[in-house]
N, C-alpha and C positions, 0 to 999 in steps of 0.2 A: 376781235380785240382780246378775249379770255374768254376760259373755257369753263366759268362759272356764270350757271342759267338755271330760270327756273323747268321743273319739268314735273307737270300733274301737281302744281302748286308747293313743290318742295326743291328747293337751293341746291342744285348738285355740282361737283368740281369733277366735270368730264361725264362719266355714266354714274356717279356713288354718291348716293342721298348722303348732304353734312349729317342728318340728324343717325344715320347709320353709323356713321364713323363716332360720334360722340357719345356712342352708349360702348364701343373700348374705349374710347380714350378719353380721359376725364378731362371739363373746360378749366379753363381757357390753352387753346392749343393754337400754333402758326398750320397753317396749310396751302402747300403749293402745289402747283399743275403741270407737271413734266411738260405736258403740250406745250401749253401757256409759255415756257421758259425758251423753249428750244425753238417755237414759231418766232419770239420775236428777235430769236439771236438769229435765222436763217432769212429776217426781213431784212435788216441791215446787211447781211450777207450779200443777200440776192442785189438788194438796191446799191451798191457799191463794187459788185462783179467786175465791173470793167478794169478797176485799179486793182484789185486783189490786197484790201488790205491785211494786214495784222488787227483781227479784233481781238481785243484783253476787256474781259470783262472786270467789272470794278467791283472788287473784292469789297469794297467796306459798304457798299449796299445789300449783300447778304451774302454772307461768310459760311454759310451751313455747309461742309464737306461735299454732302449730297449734290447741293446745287451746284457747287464748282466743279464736283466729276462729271455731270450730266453733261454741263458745257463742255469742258476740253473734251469729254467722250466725243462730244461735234466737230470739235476744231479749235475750241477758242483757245487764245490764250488768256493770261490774267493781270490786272493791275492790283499793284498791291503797296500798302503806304506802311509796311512796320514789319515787327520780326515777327510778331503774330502770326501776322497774312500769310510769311513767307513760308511757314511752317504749316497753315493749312495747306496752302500749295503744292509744297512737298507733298502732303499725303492725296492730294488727291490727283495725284500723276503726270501733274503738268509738264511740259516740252519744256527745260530751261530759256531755252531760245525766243521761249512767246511770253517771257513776264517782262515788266515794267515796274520800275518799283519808286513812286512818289514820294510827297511828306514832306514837311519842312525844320524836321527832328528827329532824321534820322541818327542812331546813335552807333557807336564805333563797334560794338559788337552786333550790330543789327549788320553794317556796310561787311564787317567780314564776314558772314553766315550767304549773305549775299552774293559774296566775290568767290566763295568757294563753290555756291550755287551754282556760279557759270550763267546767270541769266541774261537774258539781252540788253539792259539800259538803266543804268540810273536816271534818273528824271533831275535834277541836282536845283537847287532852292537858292543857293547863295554862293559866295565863294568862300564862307569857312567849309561848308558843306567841301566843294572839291576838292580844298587842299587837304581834308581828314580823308575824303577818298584814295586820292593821291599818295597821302601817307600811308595808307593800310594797306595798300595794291602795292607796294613798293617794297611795302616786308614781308609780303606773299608773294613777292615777284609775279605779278600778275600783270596784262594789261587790261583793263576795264572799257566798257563801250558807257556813255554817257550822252543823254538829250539836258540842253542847258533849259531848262521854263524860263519862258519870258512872262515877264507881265504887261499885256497889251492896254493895260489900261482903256479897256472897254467898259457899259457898262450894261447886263444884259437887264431886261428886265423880270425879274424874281425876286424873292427875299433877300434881305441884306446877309444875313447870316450864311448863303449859299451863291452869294456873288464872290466870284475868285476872282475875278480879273481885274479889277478896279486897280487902279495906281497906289491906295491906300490902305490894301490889304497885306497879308505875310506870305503871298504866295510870288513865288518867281523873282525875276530880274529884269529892272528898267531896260529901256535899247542899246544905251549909252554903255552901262556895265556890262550887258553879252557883248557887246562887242570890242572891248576891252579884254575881255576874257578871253576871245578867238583870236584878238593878235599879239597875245600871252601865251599861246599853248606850248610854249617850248618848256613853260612853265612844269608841266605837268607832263611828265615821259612816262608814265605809267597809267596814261588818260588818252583812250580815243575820244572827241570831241565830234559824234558821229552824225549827233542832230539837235534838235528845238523841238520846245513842248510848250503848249498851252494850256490849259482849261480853266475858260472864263467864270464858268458857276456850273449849279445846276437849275431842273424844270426850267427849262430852257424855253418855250415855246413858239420862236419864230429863227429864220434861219440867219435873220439880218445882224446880229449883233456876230453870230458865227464866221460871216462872211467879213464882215468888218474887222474883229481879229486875225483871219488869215491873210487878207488882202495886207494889211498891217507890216504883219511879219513876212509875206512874201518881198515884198518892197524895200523893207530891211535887209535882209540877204542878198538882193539885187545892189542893192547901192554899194554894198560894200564888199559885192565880193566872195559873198562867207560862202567855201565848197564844205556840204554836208549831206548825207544818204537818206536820211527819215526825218520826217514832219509828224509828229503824234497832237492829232490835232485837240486828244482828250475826249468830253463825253460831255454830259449835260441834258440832254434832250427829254423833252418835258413830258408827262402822261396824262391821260383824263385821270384827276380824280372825283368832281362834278361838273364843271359847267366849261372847262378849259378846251379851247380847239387846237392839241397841237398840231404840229407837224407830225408827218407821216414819215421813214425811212424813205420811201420813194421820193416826196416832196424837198427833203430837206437834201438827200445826194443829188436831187437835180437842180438845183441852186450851188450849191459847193464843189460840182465835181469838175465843172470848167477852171474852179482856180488849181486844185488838187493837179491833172491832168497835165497841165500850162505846165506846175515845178516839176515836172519828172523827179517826184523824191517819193522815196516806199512812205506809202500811210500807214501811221498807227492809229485808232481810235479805241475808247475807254469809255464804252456806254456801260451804265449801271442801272438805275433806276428805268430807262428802256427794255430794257429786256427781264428785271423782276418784278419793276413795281407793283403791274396785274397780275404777276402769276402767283401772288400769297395776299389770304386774306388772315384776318385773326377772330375766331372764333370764341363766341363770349355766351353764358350764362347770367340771365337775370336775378338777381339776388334779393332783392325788394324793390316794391314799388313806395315814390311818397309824395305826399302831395304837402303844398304849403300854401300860405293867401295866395305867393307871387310865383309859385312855379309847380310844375308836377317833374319831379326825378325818376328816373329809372335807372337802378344802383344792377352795377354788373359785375362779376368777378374779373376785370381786368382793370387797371390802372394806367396812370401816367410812367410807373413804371416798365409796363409791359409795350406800352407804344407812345412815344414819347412827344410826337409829330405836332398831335392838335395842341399840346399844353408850351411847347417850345418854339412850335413858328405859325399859330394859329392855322395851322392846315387842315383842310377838309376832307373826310374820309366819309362816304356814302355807307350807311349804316342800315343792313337792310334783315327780316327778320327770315329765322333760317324756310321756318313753316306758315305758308298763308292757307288762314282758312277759307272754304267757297263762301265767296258774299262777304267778306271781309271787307270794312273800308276803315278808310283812313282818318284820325280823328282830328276835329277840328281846332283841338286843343295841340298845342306846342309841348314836346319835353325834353328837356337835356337828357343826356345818358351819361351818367358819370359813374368813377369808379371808389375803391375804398381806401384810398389817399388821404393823408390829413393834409390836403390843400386844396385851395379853392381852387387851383387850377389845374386840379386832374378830373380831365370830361376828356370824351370819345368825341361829344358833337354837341352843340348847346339847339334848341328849337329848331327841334324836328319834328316833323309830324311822321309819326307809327299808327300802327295798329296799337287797339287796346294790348297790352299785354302784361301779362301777370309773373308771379316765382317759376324760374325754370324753365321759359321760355330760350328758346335760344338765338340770337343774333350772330351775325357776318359784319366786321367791319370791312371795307374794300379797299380793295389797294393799298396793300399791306405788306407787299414781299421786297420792297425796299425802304431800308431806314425803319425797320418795324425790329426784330431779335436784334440784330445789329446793337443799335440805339438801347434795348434793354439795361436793366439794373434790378437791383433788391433792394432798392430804400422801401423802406418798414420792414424789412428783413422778408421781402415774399419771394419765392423762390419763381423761378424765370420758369414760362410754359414750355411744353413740349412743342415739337416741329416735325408734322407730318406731311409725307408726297404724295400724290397720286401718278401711277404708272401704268398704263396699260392697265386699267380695269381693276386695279390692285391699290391700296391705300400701306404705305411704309411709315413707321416712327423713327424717324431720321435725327432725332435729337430727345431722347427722353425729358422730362421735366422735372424739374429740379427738388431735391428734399429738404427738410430742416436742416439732416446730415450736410448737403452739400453748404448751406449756408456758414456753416462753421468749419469747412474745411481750409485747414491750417493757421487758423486761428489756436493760441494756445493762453493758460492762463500764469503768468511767472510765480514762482512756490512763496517771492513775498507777501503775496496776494493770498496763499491759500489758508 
């Protein structure tokens, strides 16, 4: 599953004791596991062989440079939803041909940065969306390749905030309007109209709602007709973070690949949180311990800034301590681990049972390497943690961490003020 274990009672990420790596590198820091990253891009691989799809890993679950060269160093391509992304991309040497580029606000200097890119498909959200595509491709004299997203109006089960597909949300286009739009394309002469794009939600954990929006849109296209190359079916697919049984890559391609197989149309797929979610944890320092009538806290140097997950969609992150000592148990007292936030709702985890543990102890929050830097900020002005890899028996600082300096950079004070 990942390639952090314990070993002689101490946390290691591959062969490298955490508490080794935390005496360079000061807490709170992200740490991922090459292995970790590359095993679950090569599970989807394997498990999907037969069709050879286009895998694009989904940029906005973890964007660290690092990670997105490891991947395309594999093969992958990338999904990417802004000019941000597009510009990590660039540097980290991707194949134009293997992006995909989402979102449902894309803005007109993003689409041309895009078009000159040369990459393989806008994912397109509405039909203002096309006609500015349209328009910009026109004064580039370009033709562009385009997947329309439909909204299948599914509904999977997950958090509301991470259900994309529902009839109700801002992502895609009803059946009625794509297909409105396909027997419009004369519309649009600087528009290949080359395929459909989904993606329902995400933490996905069963294959039924998957198969119900392809079967969906395959049936769509049949009815009426619509001749198109590529099906990007998106991404979703859910990970353990405590008690969750997802699907497997094996399990969930051998459910879907019979309808996949059926359209003879090239697959795209757009896993993200599958392939990082275990390979980063975030690594944290206890900073006081407190007790009260109604609770015992353990205050850590990380916040709701630094991981935003448990205070935004109450998600569970397995929180476990870096060093167990022999004969160590567990106390039968319950404690939240919260961080230095002025809100009640910055906590790692509320009633867990730990070990006793005191100042300077060090913890692992798990399952950490999607939606964890990503999702980061500096509200209370705290500067965002550094982002370390492990490589072959080697540990890298692939993202330094942040100063007071960075916090005020470009900030300036106007001379009425001085």
């Amino acid at each position: 599953m990942h390639e952090f274990s314990f070993k002689d009672n101490e946390l290691c990420c591959e062969d490298i004791r955490l508490k080794d790596i935390a005496k360079e590198i000061e807490t709170p820091f992200y740490l991922y596991s090459y292995k970790t990253l590359i095993d679950h891009y090569r599970k989807l691989k394997t498990a999907f062989r037969s069709i050879n799809p286009l895998i694009c890993f989904s940029v906005k679950s973890n964007s660290n440079i690092a990670v997105l060269k490891a991947l395309v160093k594999n093969g992958a391509g990338l999904d990417i939803v802004s000019g941000g992304e597009l510009y990590r991309a660039r540097i980290a040497g991707v194949d134009p041909k293997k992006v995909v580029y989402a979102g449902a606000g894309k803005k007109s200097r993003e689409i041309e940065d895009a078009i000159r890119f040369g990459m393989l498909f806008f994912n397109v959200e509405s039909e203002e969306e096309l006609e500015e595509i349209q328009k910009i491709a026109s004064l580039l004299k370009k033709k562009v390749n385009v997947a329309i997203r439909i909204n299948p109006d599914v509904m999977p089960k997950t958090h509301d905030y991470i259900a994309t597909g529902k009839g109700e949300t801002k992502f895609g286009l009803d059946f009625e309007t794509v297909h409105k739009i396909f027997n419009s394309k004369w519309r649009y002469p600087n528009v290949n109209l080359r395929g459909v794009h989904i993606h329902i939600g995400s933490q996905i954990l069963s294959a039924s709602p998957f198969e119900n929006a392809i079967k969906k849109v395959l049936e769509f296209l049949k009815r009426y007709k619509i001749s198109i190359d590529y099906f990007n079916i998106g991404g979703g697919l859910g990970i353990i973070y405590s008690i969750e049984n997802p699907q497997t890559a094996k399990g969930f391609a051998k459910k879907i690949l019979p309808l996949l197989k059926h359209s003879k149309l090239k697959i795209i797929l757009e896993p993200g949180r599958f392939i990082s979610g275990n390979s980063g944890i975030l690594v944290t320092k206890v900073v006081y311990t407190k007790r009260t009538p109604r609770k015992k806290f353990i205050i850590v140097d990380i916040g709701m800034n630094d991981l935003i997950r448990p205070s935004l969609y109450e998600a569970y992150h397995k929180i476990v301590p870096v060093s167990v000592s022999e004969g160590s148990s567990y106390t039968s007292e319950k404690v939240d681990v919260v961080g230095p936030i002025c809100e009640s709702g910055d906590f790692l985890g509320k009633d867990r049972l730990l070990p006793a543990l005191v100042k300077g102890d060090l913890l692992a929050v798990m399952g950490a390497g999607a939606y964890g830097f990503t999702m980061s900020s500096n509200y209370n002005s705290r500067p965002r943690p550094a982002e370390v890899m492990v490589i072959n028996k080697r540990f890298y600082v692939v993202r330094k961490s942040e100063t007071y300096r960075d916090l005020v950079r470009g900030e300036s004070i106007p001379k009425v003020l001085r």
